[in-house]
FIVEX-9379 format. One line per 8 residues: number of its first residue (from 1); their letters; for each residue x, y, z of C-alpha. Coordinates in pm, 1 decimal, decimal comma. Example, Ala and Ser with C-alpha at 12.3 -4.5 7.8 and 13.67 -1.06 7.14 Angstrom:
% residues 2
1> AS> 1230,0 -450,0 780,0 | 1367,0 -106,0 714,0
//
This chain:
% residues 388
1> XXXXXXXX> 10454,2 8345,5 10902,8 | 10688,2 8617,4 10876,7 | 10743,9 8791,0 11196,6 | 10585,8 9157,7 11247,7 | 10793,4 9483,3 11367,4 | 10865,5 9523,9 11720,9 | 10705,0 9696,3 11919,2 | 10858,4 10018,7 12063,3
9> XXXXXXXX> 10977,6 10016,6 12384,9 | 10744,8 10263,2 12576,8 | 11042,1 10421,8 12819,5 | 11280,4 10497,7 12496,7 | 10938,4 10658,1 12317,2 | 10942,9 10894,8 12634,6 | 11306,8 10988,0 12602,9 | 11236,9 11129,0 12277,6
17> XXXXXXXX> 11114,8 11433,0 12120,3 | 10738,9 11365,9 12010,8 | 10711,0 11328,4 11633,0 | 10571,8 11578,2 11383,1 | 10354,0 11358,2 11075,7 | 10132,0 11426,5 10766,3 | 9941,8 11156,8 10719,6 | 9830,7 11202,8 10376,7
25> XXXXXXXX> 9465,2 10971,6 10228,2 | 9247,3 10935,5 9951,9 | 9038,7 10675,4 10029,2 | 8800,3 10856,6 10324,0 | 8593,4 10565,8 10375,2 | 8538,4 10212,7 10486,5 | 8834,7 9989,4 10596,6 | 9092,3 10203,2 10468,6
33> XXXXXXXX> 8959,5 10586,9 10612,8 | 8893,3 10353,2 10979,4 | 9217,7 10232,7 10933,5 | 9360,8 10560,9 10940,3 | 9131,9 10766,4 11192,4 | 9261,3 10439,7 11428,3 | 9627,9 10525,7 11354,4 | 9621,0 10896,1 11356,7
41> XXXXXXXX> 9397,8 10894,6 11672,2 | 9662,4 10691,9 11838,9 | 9949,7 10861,5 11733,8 | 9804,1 11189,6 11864,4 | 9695,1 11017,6 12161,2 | 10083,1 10916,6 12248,7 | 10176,9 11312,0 12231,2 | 10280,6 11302,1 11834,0
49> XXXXXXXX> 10182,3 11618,6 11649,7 | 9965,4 11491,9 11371,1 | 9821,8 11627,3 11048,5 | 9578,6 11477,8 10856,0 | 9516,3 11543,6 10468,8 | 9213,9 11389,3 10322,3 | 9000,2 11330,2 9960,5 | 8612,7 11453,6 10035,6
57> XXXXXXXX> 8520,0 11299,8 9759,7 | 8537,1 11000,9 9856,5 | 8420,1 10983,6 10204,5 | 8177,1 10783,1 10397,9 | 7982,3 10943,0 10746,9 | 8177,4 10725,6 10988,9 | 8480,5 10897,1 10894,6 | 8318,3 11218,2 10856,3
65> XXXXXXXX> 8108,0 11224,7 11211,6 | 8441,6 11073,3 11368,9 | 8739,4 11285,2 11240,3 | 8504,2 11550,8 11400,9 | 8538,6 11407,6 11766,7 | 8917,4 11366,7 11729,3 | 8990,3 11761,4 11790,8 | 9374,9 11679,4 11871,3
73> XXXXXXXX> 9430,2 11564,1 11466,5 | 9470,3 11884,2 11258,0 | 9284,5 11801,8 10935,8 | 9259,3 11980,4 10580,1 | 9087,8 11843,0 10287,0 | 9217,0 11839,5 9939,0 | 9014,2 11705,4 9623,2 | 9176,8 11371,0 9495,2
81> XXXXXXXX> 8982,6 11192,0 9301,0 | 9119,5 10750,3 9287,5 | 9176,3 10755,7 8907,0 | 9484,4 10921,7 8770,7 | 9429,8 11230,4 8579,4 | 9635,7 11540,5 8491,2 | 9539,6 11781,3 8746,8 | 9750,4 11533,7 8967,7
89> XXXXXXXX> 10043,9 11738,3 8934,9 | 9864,7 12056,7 9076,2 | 9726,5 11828,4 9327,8 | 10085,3 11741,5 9418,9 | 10182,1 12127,6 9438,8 | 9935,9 12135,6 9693,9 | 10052,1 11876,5 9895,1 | 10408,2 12022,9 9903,6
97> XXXXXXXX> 10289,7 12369,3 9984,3 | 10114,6 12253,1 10274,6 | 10431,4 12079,7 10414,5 | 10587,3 12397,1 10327,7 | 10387,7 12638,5 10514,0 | 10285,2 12412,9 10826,5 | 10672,6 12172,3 10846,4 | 10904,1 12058,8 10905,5
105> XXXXXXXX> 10717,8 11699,4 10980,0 | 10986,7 11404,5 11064,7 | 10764,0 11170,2 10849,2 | 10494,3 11181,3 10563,3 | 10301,3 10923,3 10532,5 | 10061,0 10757,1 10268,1 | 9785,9 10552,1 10224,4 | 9681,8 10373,6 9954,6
113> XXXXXXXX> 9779,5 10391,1 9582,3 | 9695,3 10763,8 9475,3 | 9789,1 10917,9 9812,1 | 10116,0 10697,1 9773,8 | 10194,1 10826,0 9454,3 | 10147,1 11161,4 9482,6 | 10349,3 11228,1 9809,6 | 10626,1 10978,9 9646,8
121> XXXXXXXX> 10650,2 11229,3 9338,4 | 11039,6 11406,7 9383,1 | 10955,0 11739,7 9426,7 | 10688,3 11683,3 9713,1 | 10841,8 11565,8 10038,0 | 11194,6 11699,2 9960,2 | 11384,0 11551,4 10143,3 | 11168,7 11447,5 10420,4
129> XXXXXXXX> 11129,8 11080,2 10523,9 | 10823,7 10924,2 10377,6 | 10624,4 10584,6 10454,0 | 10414,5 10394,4 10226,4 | 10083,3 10206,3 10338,9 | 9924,6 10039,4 9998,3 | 9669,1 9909,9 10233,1 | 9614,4 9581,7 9940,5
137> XXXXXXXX> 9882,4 9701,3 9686,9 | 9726,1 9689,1 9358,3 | 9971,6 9426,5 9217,3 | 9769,9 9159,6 9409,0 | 9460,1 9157,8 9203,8 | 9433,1 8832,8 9028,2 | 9152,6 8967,4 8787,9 | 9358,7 9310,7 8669,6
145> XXXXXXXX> 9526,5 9190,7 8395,4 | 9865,7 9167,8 8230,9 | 9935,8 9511,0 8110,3 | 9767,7 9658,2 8394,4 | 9981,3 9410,7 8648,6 | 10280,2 9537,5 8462,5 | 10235,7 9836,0 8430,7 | 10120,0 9918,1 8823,1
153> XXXXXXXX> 10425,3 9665,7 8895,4 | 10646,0 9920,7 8717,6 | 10519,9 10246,0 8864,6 | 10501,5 10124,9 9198,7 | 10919,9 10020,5 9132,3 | 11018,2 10298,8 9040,9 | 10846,6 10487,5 9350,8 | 11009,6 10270,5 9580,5
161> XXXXXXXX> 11347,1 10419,7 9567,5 | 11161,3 10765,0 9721,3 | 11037,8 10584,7 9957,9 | 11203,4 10536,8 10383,0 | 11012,1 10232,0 10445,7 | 10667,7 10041,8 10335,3 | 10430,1 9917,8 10530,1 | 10195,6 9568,4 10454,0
169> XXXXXXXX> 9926,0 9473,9 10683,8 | 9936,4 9134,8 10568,5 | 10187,7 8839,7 10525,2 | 10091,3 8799,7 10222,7 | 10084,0 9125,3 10116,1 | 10475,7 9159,6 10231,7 | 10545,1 8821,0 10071,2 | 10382,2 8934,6 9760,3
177> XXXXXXXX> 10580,8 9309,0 9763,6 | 10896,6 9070,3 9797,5 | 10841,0 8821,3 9503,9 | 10779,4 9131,6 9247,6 | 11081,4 9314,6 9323,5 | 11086,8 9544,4 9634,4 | 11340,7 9564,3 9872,7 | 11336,7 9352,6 10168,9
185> XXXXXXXX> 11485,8 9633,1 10433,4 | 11204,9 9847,0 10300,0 | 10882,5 9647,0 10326,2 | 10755,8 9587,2 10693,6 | 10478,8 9371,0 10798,1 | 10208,4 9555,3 11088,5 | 9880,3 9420,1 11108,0 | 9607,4 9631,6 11121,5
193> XXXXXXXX> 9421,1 9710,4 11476,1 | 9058,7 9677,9 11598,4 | 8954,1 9911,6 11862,8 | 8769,3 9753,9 12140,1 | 8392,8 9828,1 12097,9 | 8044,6 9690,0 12282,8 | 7830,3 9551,7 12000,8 | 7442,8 9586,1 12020,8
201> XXXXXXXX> 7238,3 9299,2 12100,1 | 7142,3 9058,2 11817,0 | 6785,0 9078,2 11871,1 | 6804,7 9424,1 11867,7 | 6960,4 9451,9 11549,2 | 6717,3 9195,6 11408,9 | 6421,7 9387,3 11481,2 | 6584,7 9708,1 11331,1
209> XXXXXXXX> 6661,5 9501,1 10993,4 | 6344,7 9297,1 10975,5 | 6502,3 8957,0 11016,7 | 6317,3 8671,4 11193,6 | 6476,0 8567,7 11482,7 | 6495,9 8196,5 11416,4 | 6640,7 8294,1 10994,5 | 6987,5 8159,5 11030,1
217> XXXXXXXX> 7160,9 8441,2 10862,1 | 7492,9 8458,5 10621,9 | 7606,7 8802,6 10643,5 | 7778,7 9003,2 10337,4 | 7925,1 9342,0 10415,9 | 8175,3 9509,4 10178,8 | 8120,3 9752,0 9817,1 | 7937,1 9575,3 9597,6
225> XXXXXXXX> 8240,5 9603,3 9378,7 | 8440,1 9342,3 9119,8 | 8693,4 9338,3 9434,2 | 8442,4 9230,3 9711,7 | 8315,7 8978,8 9478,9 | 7955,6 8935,7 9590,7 | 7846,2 8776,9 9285,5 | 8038,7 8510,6 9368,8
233> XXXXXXXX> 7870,4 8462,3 9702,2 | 7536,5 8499,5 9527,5 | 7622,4 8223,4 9306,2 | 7742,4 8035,4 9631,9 | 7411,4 8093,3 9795,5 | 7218,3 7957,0 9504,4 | 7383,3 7615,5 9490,8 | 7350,8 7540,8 9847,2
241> XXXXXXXX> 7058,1 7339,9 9994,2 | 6813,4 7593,7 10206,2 | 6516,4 7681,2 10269,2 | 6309,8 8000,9 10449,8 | 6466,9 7975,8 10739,7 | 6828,4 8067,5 10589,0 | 6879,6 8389,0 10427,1 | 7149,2 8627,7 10303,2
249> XXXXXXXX> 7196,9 8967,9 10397,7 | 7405,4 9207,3 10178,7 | 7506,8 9515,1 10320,0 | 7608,8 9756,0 10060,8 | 7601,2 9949,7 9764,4 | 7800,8 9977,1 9456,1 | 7872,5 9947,0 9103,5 | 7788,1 9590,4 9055,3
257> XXXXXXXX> 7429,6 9691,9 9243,3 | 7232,5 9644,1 8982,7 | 7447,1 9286,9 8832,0 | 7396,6 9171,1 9167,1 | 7010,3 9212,1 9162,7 | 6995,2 9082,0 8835,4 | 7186,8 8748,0 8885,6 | 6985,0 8659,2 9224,4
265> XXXXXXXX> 6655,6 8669,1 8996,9 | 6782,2 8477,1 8727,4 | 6932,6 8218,9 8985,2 | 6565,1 8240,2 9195,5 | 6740,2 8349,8 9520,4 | 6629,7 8709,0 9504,3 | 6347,9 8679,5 9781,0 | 6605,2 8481,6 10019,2
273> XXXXXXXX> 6822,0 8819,0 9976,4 | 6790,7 9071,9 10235,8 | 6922,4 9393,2 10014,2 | 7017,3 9613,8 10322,3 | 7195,7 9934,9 10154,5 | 7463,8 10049,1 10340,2 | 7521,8 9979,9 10734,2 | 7762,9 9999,5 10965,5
281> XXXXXXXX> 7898,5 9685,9 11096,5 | 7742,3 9839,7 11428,8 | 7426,9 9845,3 11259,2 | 7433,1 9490,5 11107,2 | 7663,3 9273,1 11181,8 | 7541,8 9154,5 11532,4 | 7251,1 9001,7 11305,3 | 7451,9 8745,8 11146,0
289> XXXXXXXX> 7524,8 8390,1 11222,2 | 7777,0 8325,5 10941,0 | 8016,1 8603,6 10761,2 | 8128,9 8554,2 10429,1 | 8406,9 8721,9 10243,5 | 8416,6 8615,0 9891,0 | 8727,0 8904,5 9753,4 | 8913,5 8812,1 9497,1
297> XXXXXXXX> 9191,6 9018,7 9695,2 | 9275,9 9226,6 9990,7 | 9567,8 9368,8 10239,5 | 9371,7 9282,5 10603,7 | 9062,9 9349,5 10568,9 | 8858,4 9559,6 10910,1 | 8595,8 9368,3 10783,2 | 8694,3 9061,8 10906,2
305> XXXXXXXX> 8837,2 9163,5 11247,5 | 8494,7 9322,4 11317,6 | 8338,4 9009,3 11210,2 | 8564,1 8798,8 11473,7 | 8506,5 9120,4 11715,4 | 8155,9 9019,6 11706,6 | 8236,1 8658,2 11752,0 | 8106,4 8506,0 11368,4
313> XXXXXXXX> 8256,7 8212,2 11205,6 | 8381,5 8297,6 10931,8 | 8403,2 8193,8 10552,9 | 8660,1 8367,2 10353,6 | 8857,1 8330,1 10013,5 | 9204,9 8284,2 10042,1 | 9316,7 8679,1 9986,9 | 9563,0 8847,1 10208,7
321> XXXXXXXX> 9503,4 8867,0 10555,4 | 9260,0 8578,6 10584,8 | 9615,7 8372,5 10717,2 | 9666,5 8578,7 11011,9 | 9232,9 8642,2 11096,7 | 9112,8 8271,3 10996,2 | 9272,6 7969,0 11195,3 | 9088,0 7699,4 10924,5
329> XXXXXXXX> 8856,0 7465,7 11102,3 | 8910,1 7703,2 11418,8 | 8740,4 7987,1 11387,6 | 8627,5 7946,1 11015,5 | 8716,1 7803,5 10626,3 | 8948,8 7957,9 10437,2 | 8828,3 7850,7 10038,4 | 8965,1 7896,6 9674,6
337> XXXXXXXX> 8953,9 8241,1 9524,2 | 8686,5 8280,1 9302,2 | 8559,0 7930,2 9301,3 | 8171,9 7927,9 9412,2 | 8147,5 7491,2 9510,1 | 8394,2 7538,5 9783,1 | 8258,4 7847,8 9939,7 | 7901,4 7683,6 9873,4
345> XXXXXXXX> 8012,8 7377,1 10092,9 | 8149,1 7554,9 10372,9 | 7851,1 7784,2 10414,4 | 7628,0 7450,5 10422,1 | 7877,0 7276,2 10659,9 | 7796,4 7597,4 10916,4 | 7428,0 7635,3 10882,4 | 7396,1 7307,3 10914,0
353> XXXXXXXX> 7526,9 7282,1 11279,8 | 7509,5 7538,9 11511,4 | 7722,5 7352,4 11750,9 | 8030,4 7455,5 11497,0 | 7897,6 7810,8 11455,7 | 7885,4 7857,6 11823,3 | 8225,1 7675,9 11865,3 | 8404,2 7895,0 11594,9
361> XXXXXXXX> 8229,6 8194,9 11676,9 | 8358,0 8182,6 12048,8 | 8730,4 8120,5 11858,8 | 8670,4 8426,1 11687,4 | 8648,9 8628,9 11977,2 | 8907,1 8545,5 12109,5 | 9130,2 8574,7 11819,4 | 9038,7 8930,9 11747,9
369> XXXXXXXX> 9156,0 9050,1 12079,1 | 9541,5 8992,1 11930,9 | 9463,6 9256,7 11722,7 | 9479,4 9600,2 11894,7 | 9501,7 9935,0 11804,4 | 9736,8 10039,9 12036,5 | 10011,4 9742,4 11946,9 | 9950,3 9899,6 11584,2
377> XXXXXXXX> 10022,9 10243,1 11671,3 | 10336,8 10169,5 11903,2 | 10496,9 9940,2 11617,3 | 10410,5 10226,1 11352,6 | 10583,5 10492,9 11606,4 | 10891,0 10215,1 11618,8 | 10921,1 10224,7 11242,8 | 10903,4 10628,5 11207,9
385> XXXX> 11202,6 10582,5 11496,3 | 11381,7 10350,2 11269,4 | 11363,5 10506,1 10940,8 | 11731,3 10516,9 10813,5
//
């Protein structure tokens, strides 16, 4: 396993003058938007100055009620939308004249692909250093096909060169960066953080969802999008042996919605389905006995360091991230990508004995405490420090 950044010495991070950063997103929602309410949060909270420019348009009310509370982050909104399109450019203006009127800041930095792009473009940061976070760089997706692979390979290139350093929060996301091309003094591994949280009770949750409290329970939470995959684990579901007292809950909503609804009544699993909408992980997760994660690719998923928060054994394709949150046979199985027998068998191996689902679930636990916000934030701070 490659080795992540140092953290920063907390003495030398006195000694100097706090930092000034625009953290710049598109994504305002699920893993990503926690991911960076987490870092900003914590990077205020160790006496940086920090700015936040978000997308509304694609937001989510966690982020929304909780960038609220966090009164030390000075936020602005700006409309990206995730698809490229030619008001980009103006979109760009923006984002300079904002660093213009409220600057100098010692670092800009990114998240995601159109966020990255944008603040990457030459005549936006000017000069001033700028950090990358793809948060699951595009390149990764098995099912996006050649030209699209090449040509996201290509852009993503030839932004690299305006670029101080790039962040993966995944092994395998910096092994991948490596393999198609970018610089190995550039790309730096930090996992992502989990803050420390008390979870409601599972009976509690049960009764708020309308699950039995005997239903062994495999738990789904994610878009219902082709990235997430829960087709797959539909399909997965269906070949297994069960009865009543198993069922699946999906939390979510999406594109694929409707496909999803579709394929559980042709396969004659739809009434074993719990179809919960969209939930929190607060809200559901304490209700499962088993999480899946069936994406065909990620950078390190939240989703799965809530689910080990929680203390679930979990099931998980082989996507980035899964290496450093799933110890295989530990606290979970680590399957093919997009192969339904395998992630069929290991569902059945762990509703079939609650001894191992107990056993892995406990692992779990104790796995996600490695994971913390503020070793996140202090190794993020030691890269800004760093930045040539």
């Amino acid at each position: 396993m490659i080795a992540q950044l140092k953290q920063s010495n907390p003495a030398e991070n006195a000694a100097r003058v706090p930092l000034r950063i625009l953290h710049v997103v598109e994504s305002a929602c699920a893993g990503v938007g926690g991911h960076v309410l987490d870092l900003v949060e914590g990077l205020s909270l160790s006496k940086c100055e920090v700015h936040l420019m978000y997308s509304p348009l694609r937001i989510d009310e966690p982020f929304r009620n909780r960038l609220q509370k966090i009164k030390s982050v000075k936020s602005f909104s700006i409309d990206m939308k995730r698809s490229p399109e030619i008001r980009d450019v103006l979109l760009a203006k923006k984002i300079s004249n904002y660093i213009s009127q409220h600057g100098p800041f010692e670092v800009i930095h990114a998240h995601s692909t159109k966020a990255g792009g944008l603040v990457r473009l030459p005549f936006v940061a000017q000069g001033t250093k700028t950090v990358y976070t793809p948060n699951g760089i595009f390149t990764m997706n098995p099912n996006a096909g050649k030209f699209k692979q090449f040509v996201a390979r290509r852009i993503e290139l030839s932004l690299a060169g305006r670029c101080s350093g790039i962040i993966a929060v995944s092994p395998e996301e910096q092994e991948h960066m490596l393999e198609i091309g970018f610089a190995k003094e550039q790309v730096h591994f930090i996992a992502n953080g989990i803050r420390k949280q008390s979870w409601p009770k599972r009976d509690e949750v049960r009764r708020a969802l309308n699950i039995k409290p005997d239903q062994i329970v495999i738990g789904f939470l994610g878009r219902l999008a082709p990235q997430k995959n829960p087709l797959l684990l539909i399909r997965a579901f269906a070949e297994m042996n069960h009865d009543e007292s198993v069922c699946l809950a999906i939390v979510g909503k999406g594109k694929l919605e409707g496909h999803c609804h579709r394929l559980a009544r042709e396969l004659n699993v739809d009434s074993r389905i719990k179809w919960l909408g969209f939930k929190t992980a607060q809200e559901s997760m304490p209700a499962f006995d088993v999480f899946a994660m069936p994406s065909r690719y990620e950078g390190m998923p939240y989703v799965m360091m809530e689910a080990m928060s929680v203390g679930l054994p979990i099931v998980a394709t082989n996507v980035g991230g899964t290496g450093v949150g799933i110890d295989h046979n530990v606290n979970g199985f680590v399957v093919p990508n997009d192969e339904s027998s395998p992630l069929s068998f290991r569902l059945q191996t762990l509703v079939d004995s609650k001894e191992l689902r107990e056993s892995f679930g406990a692992a779990s636990r104790a796995r996600a405490e490695q994971f913390s916000v503020k070793a996140m934030v202090e190794q993020t701070i030691a890269l800004y420090q760093n930045l040539s």
